[in-house]
PQR file with spaces between the fields and no chain letter, atoms N, CA, C, O and H, PARSE charges and radii, in Angstrom:
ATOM       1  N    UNK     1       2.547  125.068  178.132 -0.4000 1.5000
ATOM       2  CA   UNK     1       1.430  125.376  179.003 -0.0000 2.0000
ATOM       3  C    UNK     1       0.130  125.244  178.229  0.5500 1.7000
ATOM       4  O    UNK     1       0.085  125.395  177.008 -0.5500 1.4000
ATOM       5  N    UNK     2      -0.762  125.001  178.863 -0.4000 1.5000
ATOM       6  CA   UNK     2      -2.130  124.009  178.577 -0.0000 2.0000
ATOM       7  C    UNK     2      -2.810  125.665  178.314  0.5500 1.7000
ATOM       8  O    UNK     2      -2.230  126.698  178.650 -0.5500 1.4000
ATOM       9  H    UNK     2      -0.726  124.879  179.855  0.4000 1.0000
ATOM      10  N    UNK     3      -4.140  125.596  177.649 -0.4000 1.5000
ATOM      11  CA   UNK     3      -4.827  126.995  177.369 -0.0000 2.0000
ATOM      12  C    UNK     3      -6.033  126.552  178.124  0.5500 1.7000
ATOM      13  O    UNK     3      -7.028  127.197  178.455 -0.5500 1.4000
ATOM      14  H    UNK     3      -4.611  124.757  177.377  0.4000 1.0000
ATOM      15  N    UNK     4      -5.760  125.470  178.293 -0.4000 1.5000
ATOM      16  CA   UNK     4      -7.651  124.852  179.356 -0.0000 2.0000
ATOM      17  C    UNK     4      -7.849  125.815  180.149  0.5500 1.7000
ATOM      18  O    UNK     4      -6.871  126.269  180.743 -0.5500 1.4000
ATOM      19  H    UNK     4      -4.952  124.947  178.024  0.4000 1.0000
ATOM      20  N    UNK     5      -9.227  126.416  180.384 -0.4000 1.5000
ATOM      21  CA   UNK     5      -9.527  127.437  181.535 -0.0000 2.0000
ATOM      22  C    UNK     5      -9.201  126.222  183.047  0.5500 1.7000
ATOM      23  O    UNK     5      -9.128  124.995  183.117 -0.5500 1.4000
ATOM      24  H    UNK     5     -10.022  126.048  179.901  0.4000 1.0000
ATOM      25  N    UNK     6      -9.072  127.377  184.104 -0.4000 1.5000
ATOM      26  CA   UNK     6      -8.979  126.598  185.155 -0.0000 2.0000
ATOM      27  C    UNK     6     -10.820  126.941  185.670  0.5500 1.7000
ATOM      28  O    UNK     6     -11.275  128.084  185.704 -0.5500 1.4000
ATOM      29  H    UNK     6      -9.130  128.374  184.046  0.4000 1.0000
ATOM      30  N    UNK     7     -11.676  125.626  186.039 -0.4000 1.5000
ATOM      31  CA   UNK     7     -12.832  125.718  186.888 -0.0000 2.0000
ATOM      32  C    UNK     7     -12.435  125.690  187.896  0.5500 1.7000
ATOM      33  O    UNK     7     -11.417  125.023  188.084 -0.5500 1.4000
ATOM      34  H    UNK     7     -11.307  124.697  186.011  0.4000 1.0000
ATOM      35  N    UNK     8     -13.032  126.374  188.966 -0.4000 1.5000
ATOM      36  CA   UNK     8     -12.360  126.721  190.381 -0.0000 2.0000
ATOM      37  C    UNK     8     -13.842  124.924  190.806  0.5500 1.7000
ATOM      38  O    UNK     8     -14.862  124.536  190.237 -0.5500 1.4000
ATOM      39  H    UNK     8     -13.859  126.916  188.813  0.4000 1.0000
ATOM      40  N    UNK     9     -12.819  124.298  192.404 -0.4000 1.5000
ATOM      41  CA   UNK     9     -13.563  123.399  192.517 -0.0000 2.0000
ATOM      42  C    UNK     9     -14.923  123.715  192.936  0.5500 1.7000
ATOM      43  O    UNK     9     -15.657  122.773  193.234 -0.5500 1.4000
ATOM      44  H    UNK     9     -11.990  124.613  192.866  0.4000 1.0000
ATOM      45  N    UNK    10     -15.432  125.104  193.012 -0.4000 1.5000
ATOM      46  CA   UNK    10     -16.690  125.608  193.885 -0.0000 2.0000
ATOM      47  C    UNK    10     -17.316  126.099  192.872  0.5500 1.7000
ATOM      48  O    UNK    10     -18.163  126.989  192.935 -0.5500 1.4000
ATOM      49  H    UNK    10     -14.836  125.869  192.770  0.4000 1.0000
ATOM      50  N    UNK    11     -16.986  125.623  192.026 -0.4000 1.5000
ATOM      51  CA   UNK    11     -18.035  126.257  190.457 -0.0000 2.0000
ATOM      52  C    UNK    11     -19.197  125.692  190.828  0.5500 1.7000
ATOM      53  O    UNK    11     -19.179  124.564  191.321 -0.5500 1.4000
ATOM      54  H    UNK    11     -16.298  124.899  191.976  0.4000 1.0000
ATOM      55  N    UNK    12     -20.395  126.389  190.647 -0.4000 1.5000
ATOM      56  CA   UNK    12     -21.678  125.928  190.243 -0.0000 2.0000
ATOM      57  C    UNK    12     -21.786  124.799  189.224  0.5500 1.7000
ATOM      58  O    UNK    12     -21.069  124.925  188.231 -0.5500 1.4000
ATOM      59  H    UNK    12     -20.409  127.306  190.247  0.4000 1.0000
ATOM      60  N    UNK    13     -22.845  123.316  189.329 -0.4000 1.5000
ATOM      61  CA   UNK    13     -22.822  122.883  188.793 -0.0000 2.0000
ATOM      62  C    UNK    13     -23.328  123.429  186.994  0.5500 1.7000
ATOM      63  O    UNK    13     -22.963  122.909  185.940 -0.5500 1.4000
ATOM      64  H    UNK    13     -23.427  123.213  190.136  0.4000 1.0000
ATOM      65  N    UNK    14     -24.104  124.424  187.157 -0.4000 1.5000
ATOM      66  CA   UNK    14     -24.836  124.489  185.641 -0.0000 2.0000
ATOM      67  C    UNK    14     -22.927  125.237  184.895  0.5500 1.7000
ATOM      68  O    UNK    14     -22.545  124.749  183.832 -0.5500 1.4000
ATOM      69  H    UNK    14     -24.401  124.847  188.013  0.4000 1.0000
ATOM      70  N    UNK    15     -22.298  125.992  185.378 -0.4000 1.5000
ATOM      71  CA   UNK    15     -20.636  126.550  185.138 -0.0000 2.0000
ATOM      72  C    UNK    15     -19.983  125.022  184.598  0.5500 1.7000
ATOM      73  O    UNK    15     -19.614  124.850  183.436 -0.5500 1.4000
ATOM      74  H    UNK    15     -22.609  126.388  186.242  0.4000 1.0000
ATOM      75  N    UNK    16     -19.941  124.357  185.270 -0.4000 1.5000
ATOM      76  CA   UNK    16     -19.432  122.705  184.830 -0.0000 2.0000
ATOM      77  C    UNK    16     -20.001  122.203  183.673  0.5500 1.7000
ATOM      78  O    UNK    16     -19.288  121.734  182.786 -0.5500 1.4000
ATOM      79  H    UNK    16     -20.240  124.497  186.213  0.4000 1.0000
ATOM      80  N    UNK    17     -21.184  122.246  183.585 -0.4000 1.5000
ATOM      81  CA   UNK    17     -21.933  121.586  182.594 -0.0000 2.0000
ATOM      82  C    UNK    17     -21.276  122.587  181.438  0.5500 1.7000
ATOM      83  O    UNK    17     -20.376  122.338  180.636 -0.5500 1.4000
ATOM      84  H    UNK    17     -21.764  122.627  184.306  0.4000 1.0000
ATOM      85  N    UNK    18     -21.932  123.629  181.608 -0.4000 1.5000
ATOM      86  CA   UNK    18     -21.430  124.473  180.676 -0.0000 2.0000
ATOM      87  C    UNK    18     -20.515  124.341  179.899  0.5500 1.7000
ATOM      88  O    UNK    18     -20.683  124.360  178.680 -0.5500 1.4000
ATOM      89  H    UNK    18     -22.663  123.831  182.260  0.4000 1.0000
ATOM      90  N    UNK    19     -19.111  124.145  180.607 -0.4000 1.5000
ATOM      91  CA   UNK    19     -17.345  124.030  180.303 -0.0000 2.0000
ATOM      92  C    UNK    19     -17.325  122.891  179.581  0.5500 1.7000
ATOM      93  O    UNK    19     -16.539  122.795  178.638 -0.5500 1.4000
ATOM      94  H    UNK    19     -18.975  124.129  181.598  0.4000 1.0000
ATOM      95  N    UNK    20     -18.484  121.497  180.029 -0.4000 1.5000
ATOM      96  CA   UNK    20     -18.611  120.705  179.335 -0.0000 2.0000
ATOM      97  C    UNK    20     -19.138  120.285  178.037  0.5500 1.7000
ATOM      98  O    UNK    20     -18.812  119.405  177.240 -0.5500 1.4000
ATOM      99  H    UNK    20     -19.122  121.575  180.795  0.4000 1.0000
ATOM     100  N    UNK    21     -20.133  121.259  178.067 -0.4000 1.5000
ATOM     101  CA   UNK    21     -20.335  121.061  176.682 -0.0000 2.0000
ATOM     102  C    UNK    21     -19.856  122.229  175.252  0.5500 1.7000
ATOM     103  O    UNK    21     -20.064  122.336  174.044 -0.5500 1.4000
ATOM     104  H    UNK    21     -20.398  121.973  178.715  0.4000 1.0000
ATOM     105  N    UNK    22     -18.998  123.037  176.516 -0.4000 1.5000
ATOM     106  CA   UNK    22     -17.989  123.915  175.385 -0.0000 2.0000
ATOM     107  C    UNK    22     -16.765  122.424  174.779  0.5500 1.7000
ATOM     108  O    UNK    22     -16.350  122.057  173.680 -0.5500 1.4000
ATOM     109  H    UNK    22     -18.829  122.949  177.498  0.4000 1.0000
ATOM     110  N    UNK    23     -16.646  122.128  175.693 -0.4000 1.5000
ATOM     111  CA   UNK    23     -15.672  120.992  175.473 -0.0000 2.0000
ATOM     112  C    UNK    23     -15.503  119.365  174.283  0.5500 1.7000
ATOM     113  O    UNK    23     -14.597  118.694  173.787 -0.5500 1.4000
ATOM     114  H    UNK    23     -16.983  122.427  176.585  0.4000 1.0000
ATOM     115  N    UNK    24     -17.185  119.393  174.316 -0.4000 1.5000
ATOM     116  CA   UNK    24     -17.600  118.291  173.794 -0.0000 2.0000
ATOM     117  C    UNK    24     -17.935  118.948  171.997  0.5500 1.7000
ATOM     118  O    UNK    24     -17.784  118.510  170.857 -0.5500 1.4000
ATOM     119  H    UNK    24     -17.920  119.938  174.719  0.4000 1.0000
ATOM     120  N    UNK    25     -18.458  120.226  172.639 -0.4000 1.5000
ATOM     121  CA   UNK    25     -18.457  121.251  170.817 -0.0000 2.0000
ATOM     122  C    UNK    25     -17.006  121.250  170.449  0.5500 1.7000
ATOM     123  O    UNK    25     -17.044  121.136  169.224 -0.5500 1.4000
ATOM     124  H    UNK    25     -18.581  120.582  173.565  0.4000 1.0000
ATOM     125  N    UNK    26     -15.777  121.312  170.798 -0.4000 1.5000
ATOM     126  CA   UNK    26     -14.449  121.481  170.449 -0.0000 2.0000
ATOM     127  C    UNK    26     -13.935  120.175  169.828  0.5500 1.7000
ATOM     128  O    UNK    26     -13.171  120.199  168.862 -0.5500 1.4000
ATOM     129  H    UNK    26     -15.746  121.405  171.793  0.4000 1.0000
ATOM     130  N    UNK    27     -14.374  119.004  170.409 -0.4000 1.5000
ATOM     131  CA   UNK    27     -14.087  117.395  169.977 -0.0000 2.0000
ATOM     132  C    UNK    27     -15.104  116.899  168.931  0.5500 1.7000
ATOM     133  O    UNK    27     -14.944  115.923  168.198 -0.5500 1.4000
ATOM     134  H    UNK    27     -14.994  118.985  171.193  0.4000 1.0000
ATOM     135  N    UNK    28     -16.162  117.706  168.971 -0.4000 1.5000
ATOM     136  CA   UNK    28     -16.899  116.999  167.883 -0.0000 2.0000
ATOM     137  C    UNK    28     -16.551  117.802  166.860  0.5500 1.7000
ATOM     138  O    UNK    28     -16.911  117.191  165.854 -0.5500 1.4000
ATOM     139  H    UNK    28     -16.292  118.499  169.567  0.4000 1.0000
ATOM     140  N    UNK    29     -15.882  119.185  166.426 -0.4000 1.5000
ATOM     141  CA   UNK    29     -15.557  120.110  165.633 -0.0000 2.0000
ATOM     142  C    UNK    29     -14.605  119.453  164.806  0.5500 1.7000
ATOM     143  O    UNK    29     -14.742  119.370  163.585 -0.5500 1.4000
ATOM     144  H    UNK    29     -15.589  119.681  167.244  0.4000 1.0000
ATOM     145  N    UNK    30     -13.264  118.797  165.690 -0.4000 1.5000
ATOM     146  CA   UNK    30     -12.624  117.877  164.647 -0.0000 2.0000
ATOM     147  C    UNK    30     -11.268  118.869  164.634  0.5500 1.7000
ATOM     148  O    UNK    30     -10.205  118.433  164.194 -0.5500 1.4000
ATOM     149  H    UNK    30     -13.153  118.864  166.681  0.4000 1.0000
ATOM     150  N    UNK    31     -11.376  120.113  165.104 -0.4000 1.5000
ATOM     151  CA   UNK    31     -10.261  120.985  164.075 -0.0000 2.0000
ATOM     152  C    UNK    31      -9.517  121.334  165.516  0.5500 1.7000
ATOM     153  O    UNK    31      -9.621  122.543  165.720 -0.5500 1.4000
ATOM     154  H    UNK    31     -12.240  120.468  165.462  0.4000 1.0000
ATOM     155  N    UNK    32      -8.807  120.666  166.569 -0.4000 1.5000
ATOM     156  CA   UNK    32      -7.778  121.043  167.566 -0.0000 2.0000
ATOM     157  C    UNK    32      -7.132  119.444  167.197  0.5500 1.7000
ATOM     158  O    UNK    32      -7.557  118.480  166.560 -0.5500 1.4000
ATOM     159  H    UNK    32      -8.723  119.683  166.403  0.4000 1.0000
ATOM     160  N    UNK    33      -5.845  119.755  167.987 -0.4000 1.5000
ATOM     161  CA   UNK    33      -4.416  118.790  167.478 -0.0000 2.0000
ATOM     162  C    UNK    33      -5.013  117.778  167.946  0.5500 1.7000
ATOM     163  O    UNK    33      -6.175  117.762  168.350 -0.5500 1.4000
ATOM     164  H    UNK    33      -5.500  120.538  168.504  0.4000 1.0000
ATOM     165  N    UNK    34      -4.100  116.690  167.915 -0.4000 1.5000
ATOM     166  CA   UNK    34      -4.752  115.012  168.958 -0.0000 2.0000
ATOM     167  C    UNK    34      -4.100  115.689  170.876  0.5500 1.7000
ATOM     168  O    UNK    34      -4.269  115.209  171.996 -0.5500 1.4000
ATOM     169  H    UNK    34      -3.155  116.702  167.587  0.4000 1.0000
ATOM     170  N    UNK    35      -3.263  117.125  170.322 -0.4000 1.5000
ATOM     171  CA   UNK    35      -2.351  116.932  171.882 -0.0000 2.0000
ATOM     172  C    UNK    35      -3.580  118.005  172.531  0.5500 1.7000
ATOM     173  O    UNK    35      -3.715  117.829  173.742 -0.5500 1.4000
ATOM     174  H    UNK    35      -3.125  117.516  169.412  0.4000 1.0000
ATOM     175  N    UNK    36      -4.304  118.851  172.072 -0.4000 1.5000
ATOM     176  CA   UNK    36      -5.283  119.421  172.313 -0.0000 2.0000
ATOM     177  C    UNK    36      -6.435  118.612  172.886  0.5500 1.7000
ATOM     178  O    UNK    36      -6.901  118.672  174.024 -0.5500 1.4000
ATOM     179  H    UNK    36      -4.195  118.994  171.088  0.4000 1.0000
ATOM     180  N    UNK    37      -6.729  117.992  172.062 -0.4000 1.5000
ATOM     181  CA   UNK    37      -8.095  116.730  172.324 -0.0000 2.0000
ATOM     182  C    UNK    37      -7.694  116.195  173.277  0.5500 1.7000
ATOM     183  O    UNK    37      -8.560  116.144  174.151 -0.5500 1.4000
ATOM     184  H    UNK    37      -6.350  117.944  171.138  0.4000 1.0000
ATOM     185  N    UNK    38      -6.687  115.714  173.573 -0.4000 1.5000
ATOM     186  CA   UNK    38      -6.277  114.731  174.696 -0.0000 2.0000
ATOM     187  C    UNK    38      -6.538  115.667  176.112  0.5500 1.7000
ATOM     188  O    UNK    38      -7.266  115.151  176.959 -0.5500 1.4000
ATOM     189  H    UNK    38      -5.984  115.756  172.863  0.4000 1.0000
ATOM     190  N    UNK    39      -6.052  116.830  176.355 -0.4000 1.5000
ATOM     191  CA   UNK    39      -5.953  118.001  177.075 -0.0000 2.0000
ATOM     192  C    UNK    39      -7.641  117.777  177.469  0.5500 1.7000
ATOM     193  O    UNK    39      -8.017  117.381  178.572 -0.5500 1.4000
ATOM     194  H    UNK    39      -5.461  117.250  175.666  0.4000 1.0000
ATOM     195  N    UNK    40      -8.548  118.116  176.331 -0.4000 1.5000
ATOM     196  CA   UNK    40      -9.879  118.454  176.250 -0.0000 2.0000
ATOM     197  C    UNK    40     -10.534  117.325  177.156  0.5500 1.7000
ATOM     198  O    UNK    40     -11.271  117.489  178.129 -0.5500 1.4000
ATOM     199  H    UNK    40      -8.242  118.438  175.435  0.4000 1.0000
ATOM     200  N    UNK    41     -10.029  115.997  176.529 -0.4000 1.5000
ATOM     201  CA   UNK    41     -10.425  115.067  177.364 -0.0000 2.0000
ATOM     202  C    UNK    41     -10.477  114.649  178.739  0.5500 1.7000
ATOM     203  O    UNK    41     -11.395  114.308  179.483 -0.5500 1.4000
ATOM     204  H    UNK    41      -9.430  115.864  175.739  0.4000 1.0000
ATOM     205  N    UNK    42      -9.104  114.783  178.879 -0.4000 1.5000
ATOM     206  CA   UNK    42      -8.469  114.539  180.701 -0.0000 2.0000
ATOM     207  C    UNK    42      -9.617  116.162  181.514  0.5500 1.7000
ATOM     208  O    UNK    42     -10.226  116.090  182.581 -0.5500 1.4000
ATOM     209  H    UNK    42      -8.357  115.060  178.274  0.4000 1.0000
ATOM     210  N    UNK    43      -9.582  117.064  180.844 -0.4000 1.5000
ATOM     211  CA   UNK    43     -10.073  117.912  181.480 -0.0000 2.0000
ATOM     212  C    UNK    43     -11.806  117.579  182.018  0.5500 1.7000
ATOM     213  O    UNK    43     -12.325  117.717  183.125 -0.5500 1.4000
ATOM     214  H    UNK    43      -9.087  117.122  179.977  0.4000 1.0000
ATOM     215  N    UNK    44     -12.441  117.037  180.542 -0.4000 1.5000
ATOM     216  CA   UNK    44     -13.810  116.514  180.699 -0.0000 2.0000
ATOM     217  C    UNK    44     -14.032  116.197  181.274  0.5500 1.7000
ATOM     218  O    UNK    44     -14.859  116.725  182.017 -0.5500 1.4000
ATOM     219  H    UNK    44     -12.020  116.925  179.642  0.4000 1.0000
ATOM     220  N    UNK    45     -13.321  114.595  181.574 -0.4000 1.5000
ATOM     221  CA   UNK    45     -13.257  113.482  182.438 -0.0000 2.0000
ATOM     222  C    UNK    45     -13.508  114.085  183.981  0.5500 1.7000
ATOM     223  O    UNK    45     -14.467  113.866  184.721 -0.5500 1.4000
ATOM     224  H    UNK    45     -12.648  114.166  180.970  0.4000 1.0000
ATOM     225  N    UNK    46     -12.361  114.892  184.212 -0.4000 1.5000
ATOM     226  CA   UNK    46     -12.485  115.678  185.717 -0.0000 2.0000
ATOM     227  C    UNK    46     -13.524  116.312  185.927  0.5500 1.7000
ATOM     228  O    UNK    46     -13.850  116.383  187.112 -0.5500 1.4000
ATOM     229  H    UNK    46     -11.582  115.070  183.611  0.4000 1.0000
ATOM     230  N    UNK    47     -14.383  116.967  184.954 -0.4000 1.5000
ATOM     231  CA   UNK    47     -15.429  117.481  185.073 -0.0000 2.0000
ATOM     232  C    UNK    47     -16.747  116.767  185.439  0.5500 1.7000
ATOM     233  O    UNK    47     -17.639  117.100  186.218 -0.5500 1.4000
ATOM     234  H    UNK    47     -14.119  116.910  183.991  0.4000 1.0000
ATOM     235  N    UNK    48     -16.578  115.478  184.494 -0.4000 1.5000
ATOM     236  CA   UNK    48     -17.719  114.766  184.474 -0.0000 2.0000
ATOM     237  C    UNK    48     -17.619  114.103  186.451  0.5500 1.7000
ATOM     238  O    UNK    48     -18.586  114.005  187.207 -0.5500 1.4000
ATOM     239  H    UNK    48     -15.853  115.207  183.861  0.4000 1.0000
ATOM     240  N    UNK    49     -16.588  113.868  186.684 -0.4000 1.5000
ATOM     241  CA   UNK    49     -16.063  113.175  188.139 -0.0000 2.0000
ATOM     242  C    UNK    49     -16.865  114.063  189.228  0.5500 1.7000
ATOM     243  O    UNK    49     -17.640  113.671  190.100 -0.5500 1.4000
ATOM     244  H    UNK    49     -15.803  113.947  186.070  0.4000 1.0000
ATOM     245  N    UNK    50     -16.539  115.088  188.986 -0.4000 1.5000
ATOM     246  CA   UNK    50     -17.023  116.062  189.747 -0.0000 2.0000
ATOM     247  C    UNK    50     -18.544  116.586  189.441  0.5500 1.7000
ATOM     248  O    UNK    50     -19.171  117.363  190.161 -0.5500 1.4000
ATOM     249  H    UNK    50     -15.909  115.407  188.278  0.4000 1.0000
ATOM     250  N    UNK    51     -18.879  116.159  188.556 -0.4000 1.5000
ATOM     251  CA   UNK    51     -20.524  116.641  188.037 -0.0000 2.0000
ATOM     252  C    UNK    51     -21.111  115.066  189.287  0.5500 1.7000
ATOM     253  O    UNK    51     -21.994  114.873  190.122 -0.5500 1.4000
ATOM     254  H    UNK    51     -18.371  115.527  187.971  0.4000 1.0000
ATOM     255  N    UNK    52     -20.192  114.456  188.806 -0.4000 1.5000
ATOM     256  CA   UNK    52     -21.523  112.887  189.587 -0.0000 2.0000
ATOM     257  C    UNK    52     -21.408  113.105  191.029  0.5500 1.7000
ATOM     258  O    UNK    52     -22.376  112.978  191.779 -0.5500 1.4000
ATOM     259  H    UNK    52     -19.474  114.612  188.127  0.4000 1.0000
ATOM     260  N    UNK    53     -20.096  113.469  191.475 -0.4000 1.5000
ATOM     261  CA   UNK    53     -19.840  113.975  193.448 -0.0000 2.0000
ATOM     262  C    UNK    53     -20.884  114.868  193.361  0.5500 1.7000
ATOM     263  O    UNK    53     -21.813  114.657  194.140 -0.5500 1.4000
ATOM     264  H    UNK    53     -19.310  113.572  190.865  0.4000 1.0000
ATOM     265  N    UNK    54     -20.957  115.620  192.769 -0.4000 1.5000
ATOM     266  CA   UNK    54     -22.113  117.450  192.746 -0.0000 2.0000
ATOM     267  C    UNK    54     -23.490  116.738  193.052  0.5500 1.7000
ATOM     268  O    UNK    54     -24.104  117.071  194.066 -0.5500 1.4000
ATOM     269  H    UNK    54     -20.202  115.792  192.137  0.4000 1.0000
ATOM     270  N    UNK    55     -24.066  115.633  192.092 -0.4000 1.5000
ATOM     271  CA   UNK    55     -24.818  115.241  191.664 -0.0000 2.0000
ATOM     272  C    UNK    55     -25.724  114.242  193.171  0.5500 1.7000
ATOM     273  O    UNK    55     -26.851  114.124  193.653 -0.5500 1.4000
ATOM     274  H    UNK    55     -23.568  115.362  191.268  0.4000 1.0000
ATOM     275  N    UNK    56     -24.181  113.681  193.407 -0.4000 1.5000
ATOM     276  CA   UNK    56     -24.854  112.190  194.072 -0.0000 2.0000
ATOM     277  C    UNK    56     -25.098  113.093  195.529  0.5500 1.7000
ATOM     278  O    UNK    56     -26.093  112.548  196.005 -0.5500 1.4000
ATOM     279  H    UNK    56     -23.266  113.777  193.016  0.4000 1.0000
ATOM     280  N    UNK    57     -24.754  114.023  196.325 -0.4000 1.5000
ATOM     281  CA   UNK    57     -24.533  114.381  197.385 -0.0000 2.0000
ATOM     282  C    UNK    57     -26.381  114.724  197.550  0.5500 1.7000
ATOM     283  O    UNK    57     -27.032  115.336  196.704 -0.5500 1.4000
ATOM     284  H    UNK    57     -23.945  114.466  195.938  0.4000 1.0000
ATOM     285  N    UNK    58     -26.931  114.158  198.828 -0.4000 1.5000
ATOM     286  CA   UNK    58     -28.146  114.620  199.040 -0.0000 2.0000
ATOM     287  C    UNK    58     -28.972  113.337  199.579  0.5500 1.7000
ATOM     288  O    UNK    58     -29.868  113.209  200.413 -0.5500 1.4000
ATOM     289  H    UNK    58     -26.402  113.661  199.515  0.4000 1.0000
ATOM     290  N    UNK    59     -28.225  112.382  198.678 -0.4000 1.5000
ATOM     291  CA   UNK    59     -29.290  110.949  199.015 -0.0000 2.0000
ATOM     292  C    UNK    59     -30.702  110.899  197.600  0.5500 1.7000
ATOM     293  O    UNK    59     -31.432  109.928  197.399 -0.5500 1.4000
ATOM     294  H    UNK    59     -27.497  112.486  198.001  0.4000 1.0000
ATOM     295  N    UNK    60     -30.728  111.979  196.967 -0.4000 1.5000
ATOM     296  CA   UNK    60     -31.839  112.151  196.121 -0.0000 2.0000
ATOM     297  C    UNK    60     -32.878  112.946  196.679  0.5500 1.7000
ATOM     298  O    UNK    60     -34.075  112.715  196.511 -0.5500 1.4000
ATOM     299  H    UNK    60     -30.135  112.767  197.130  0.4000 1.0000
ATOM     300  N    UNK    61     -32.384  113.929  197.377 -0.4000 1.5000
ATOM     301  CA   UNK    61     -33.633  114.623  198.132 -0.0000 2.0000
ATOM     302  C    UNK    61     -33.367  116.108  197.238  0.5500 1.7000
ATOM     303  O    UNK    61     -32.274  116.630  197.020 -0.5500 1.4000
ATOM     304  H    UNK    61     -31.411  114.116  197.514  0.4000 1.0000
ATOM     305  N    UNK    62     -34.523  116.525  196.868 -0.4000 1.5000
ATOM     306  CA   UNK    62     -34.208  117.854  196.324 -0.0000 2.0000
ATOM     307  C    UNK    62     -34.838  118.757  196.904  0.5500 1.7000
ATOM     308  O    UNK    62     -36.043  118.688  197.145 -0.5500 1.4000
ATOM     309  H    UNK    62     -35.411  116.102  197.044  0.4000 1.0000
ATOM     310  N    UNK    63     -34.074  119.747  197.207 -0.4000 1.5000
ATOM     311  CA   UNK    63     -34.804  121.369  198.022 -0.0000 2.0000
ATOM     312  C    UNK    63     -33.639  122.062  197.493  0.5500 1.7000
ATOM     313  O    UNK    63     -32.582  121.845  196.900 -0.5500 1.4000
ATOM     314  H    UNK    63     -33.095  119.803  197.011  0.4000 1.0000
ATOM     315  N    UNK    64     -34.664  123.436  198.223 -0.4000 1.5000
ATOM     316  CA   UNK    64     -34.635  124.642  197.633 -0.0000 2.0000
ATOM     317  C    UNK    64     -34.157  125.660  198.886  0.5500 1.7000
ATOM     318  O    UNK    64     -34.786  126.027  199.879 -0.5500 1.4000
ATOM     319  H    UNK    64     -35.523  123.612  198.704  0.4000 1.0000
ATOM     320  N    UNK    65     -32.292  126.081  198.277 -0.4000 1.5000
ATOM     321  CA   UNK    65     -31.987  127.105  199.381 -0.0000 2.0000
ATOM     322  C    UNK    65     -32.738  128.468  199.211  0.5500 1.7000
ATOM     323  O    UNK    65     -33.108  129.073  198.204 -0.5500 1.4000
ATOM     324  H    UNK    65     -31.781  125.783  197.471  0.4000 1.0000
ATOM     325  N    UNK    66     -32.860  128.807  200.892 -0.4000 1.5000
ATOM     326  CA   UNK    66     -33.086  129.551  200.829 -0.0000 2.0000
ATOM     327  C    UNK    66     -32.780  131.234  201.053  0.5500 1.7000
ATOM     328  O    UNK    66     -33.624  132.065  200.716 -0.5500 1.4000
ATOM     329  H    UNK    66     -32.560  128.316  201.710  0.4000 1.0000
């Protein structure tokens, strides 16, 4: 069993970013297995997938809920 936190899919984007760049500090550190890194990666990847859906939704219009 994997130790990756689970992000729920309704995370806030800045929560994503976040996870991401806990993620990217862990791979540039050097010191988890290759079966770890790999884990780290596939997880990123999903993150980053879901940062650009988060991202692209709007058309480029930005407002403010209220």
């Amino acid at each position: 069993m994997s130790d990756t936190p689970d992000i729920p899919d309704d995370a806030s984007i800045s929560e994503k970013t976040e996870r991401l760049e806990e993620i990217i500090a862990q791979l540039e550190d050097g010191e988890v297995s290759l079966e770890r890194a790999n884990e780290l990666h596939t997880e990123g990847t999903r993150l980053l997938e879901d940062l650009r859906e988060d991202l692209d939704i709007g058309d480029g219009a930005i407002t403010e809920d209220r």
